[in-house]
N, C-alpha and C positions, 0 to 999 in steps of 0.2 A: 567742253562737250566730252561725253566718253561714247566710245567706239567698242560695243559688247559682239565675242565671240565664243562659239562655244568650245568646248574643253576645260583644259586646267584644274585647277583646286580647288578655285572660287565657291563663296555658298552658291548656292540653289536661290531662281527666284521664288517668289509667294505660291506660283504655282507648280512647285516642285519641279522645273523642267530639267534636263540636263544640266550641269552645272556651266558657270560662264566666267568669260576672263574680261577684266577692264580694264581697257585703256582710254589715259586721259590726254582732251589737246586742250592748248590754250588757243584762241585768235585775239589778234588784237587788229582794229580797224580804223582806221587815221583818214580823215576826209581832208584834201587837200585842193588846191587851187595852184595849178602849174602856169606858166610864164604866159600863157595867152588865156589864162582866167578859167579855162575849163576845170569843172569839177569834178575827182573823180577818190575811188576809196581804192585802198591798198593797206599793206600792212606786215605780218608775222604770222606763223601757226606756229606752234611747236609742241612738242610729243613729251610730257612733262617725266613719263620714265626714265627718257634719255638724254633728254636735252637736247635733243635734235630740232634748230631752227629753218624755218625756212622762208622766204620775202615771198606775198601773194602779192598780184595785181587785179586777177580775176577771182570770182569767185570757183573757177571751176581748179585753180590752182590748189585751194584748200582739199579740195574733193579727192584731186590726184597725189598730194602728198598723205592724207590719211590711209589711203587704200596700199600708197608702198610703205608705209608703216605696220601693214595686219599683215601677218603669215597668210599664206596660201592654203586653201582647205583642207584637211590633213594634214598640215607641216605642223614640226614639231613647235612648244609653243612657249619662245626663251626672247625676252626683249630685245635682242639684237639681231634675230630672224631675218628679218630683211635688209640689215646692214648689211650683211655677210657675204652677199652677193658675189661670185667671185668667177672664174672659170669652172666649167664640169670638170668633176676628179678625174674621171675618166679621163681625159683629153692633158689635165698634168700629168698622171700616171705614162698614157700613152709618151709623151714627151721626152716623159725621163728615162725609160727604158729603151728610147729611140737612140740618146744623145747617150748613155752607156754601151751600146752597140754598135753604134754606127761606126762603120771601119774598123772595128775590130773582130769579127766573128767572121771566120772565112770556112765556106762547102765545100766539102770534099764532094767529089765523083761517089755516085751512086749510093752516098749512104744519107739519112736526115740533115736537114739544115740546123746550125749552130740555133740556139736560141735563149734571148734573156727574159727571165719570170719573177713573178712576184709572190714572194712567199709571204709575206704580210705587211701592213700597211698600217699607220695612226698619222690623223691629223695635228699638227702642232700649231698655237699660233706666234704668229710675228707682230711687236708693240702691243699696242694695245688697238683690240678691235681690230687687227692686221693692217693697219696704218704704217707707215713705211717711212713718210714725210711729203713732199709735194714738186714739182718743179712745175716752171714757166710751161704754160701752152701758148705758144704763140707769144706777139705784143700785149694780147688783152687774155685776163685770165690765167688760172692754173690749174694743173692735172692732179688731183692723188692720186700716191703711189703705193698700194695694198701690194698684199704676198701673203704666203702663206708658205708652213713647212710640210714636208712629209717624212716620216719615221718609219723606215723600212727594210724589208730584206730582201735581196733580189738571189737568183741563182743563176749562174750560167750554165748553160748543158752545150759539152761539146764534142765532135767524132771523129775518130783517128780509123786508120785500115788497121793499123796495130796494138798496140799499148803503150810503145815508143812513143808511137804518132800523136796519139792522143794527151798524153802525158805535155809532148811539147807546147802542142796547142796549147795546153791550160798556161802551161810556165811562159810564153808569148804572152799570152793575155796578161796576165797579172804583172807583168813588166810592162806592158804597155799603160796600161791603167795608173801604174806609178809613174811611168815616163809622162803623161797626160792628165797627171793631178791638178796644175795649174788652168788647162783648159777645160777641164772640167770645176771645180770652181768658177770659173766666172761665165759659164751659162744655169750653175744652182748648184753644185754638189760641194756643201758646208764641209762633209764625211763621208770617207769614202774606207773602210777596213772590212779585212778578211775575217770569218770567222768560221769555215768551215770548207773544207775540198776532202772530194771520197776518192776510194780509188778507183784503178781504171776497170771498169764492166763489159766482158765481152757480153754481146746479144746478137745471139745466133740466129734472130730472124731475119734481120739486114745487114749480118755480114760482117760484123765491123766491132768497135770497142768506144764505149762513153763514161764521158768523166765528165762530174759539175763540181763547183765552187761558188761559195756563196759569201752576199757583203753585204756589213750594216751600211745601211746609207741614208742623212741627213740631208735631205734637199728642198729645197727652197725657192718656190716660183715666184715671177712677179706679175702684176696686172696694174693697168690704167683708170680711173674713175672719174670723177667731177664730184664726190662724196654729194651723190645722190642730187646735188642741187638740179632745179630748174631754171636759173636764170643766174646771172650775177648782181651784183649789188650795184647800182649806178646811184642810188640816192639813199640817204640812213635822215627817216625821221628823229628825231631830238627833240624829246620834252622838259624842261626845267618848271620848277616850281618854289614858291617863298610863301608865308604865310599873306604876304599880301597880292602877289600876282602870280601867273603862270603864262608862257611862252611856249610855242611851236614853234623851230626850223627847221631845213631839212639839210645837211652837210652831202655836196656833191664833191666828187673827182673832178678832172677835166674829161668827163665821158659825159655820153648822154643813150640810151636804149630808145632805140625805135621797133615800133612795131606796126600789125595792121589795126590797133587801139588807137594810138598817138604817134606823134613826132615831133618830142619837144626842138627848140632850136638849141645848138650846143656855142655858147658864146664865153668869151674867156677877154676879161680888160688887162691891162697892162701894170705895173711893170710887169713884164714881162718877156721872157726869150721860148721860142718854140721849136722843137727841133724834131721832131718827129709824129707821123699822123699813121693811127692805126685803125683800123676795121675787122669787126668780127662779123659775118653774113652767115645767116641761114633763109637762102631763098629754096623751097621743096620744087613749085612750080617753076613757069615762065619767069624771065626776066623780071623785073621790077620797073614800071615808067615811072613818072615823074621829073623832075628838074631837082640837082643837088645844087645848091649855090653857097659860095667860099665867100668872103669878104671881108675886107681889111681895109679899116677906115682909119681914121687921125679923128675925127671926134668936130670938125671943121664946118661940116656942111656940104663939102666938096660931091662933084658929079662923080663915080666910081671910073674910072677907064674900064674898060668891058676888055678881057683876056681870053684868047683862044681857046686853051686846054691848061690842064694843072700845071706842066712843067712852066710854061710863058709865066702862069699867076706865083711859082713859088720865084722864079728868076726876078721878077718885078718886085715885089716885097720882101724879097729876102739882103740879109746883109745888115753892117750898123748904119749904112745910107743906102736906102730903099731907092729904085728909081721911079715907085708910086707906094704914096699913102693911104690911097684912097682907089684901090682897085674891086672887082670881080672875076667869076669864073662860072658860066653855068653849064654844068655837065650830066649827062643820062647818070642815073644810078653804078649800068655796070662800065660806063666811060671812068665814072669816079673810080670805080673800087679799080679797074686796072691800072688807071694810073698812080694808086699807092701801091702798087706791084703786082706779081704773077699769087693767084689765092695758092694756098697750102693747107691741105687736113689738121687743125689744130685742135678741136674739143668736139667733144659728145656731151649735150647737157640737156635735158626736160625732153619735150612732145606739146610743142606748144602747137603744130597743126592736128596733135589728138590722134594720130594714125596707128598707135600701137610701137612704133620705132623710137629710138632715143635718138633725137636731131644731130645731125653734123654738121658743125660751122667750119667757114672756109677763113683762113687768117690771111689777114692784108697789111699790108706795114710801109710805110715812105720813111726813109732819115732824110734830114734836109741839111744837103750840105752847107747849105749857106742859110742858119735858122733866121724865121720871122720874128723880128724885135718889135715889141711895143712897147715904148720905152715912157709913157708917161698913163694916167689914169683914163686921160681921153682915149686913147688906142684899143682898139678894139680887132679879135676876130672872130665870125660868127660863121656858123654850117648851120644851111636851112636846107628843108624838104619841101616840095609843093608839088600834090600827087597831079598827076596827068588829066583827072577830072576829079573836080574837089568834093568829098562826100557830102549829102547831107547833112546838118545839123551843126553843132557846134565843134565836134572834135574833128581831126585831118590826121588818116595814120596811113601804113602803105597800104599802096595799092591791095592787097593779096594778102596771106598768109605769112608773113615775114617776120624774120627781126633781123637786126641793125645796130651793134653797140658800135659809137665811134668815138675814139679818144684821141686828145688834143695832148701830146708828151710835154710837159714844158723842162728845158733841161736845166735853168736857171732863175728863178724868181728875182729880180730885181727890185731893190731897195733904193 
């Protein structure tokens, strides 16, 4: 499909209008059949400029990645336009002339306050596309890490009663600044040199005498992202092909994405050892009802013993001799997520309730001291969902406007 706006270079259409610029997506759409038979389509879009991909489920996810692909009306009009995304300049600018100042520019009685200015400014970038590299967000997921430089001159202006006075001031300052290289580096000042100080000016309207000095300065902010994504990847379709046949799979993690669509169940067989269970949650609304249920079988046939709360079910199952192989545990949604710990702000990623905001998930995380072993193929553990009142039709997802990635760590694969 291509997404026509106006501006740029491009010819002119048939009807001489304005000239227009084109961008091209690809979709691709894969109908599949998930663990309880429902049928549902998903897939890719991606922005063939750039090579910017992204995992739909809905169709309105297509809709919302091509529109943060098209510049804004009037913005200028360069294929990376909406990567770019980053902090107002204003607000790094503000920043850095803050952390150049701060504590060292002292008022004198009755005459102007010290002050740092910016005599000129150019953008610079960092990597490529101002990529940085990435770290862990939380158990589930990761952050990129953008920045960007700036190329500047700053001046300081400052006031003595005398010319002594003034003079000292400046020679303070600029020893301090040397004394202060290292902390200044590592909140972004790359370069920090002198390249100009005047002498001292008396001005006879307020009394007193000023002197500036001036410094090139190379600095370098950082910022957080999710590189635009809307979702994480919890499933990657896989098509093979031979001149005689073709195949579909689809290659899962130990995760599974819930949402108010669906809630697959997240089942994992054995060999296997587990040692830690994480949660990423973005509920906007109320709590979330429903029943989460844990359970870990041997493969036997056995009745489940029924377990109080998480810790009883991780005590019971845990260990190379279980004191049950065939337990459960059924908990509220937010009974579950507390008992894999206290939540923490870990990612910003899509607007899957559409509000105009970019989502905040909460990180949840259990290590299991004593991990759950399944030590042969019969061994199983399975996390199910079953909403509070079960919807219409064939599919079951949360209650409300939600999602839900939950991963199963496993810290040992056994053979």
């Amino acid at each position: 499909m291509d997404a026509r706006i106006g501006g740029g270079n491009s010819a002119s259409d048939d009807q001489g209008d304005a000239p227009i610029t084109a961008r091209s997506f690809v979709v691709r759409a894969l109908l599949e059949d998930d663990a309880q038979g429902v049928r549902s389509w998903h897939g890719f879009v991606t922005e063939t400029g750039t090579g910017r991909r992204q995992l739909w489920q809905r169709s309105s996810d297509i809709a919302r990645f091509i529109e943060q692909r098209l510049p804004r009306t009037g913005a200028p009009l360069g294929l990376h336009g909406a990567d770019m995304a980053g902090p107002q300049l204003t607000d790094v600018i503000t920043a850095m002339l803050t952390d150049l100042g701060g504590g060292r520019l002292v008022a004198v009685a009755a005459l102007p306050d010290p002050n740092v200015t910016l005599e000129r400014v150019a953008e610079r970038l960092v990597g490529l596309g101002n990529q940085r590299g990435g770290e862990p967000a939380g158990p589930i997921g990761e952050r990129v890490l953008r920045g960007g430089r700036l190329d500047a001159r700053v001046r300081f202006q400052l006031w003595g009663a005398t010319a002594t006075d003034v003079d000292g001031s400046v020679l303070t300052l600029q020893s301090d600044l040397l004394d202060d290289r290292e902390d200044l580096r590592r909140v972004g000042f790359l370069k920090l040199s002198a390249v100009d100080t005047s002498v001292a000016e008396q001005v006879d309207s307020v009394g007193g005498w000023r002197k500036t000095t001036s410094y090139d300065v190379l600095y370098e902010y950082q910022y957080v992202d999710t590189d635009e994504a809307d979702s994480l990847i919890a499933r990657i379709p896989v098509s093979t092909a031979t001149d005689m046949d073709s195949e579909t799979q689809v290659l899962t993690d130990e995760m599974v994405r819930w949402d108010d669509e669906k809630t697959p169940d997240l089942i994992l067989t054995g060999p296997l050892t587990i040692d830690r269970l994480s949660a990423l949650v973005f509920v906007p609304a109320a709590a979330l009802t429903g029943t989460i249920t844990m359970t870990r079988s041997s493969g036997g046939g056995n009745a489940p013993t029924h377990l109080a709360d998480l810790p009883a079910f991780v005590d019971a199952t845990g260990g190379p001799n279980p004191a049950e192989t065939d337990a459960d545990v059924e908990l509220t949604p937010d009974d579950f997520f507390t008992a894999l710990g206290p939540g923490t702000t870990a990612l910003d990623m899509g607007d899957w309730n559409v509000d105009g905001a970019v989502d905040e998930y909460t990180s949840h995380e259990l290590r299991l001291l004593s991990p759950i072993v399944l030590p042969t193929w019969r061994d199983r553990l399975a996390i199910t969902y079953v909403p509070e009142v079960p919807p219409p039709g064939p599919t079951s997802g949360l209650d409300q406007t939600a999602v839900v990635y939950l991963r199963v760590n496993a810290g040992e694969r056994q053979t």
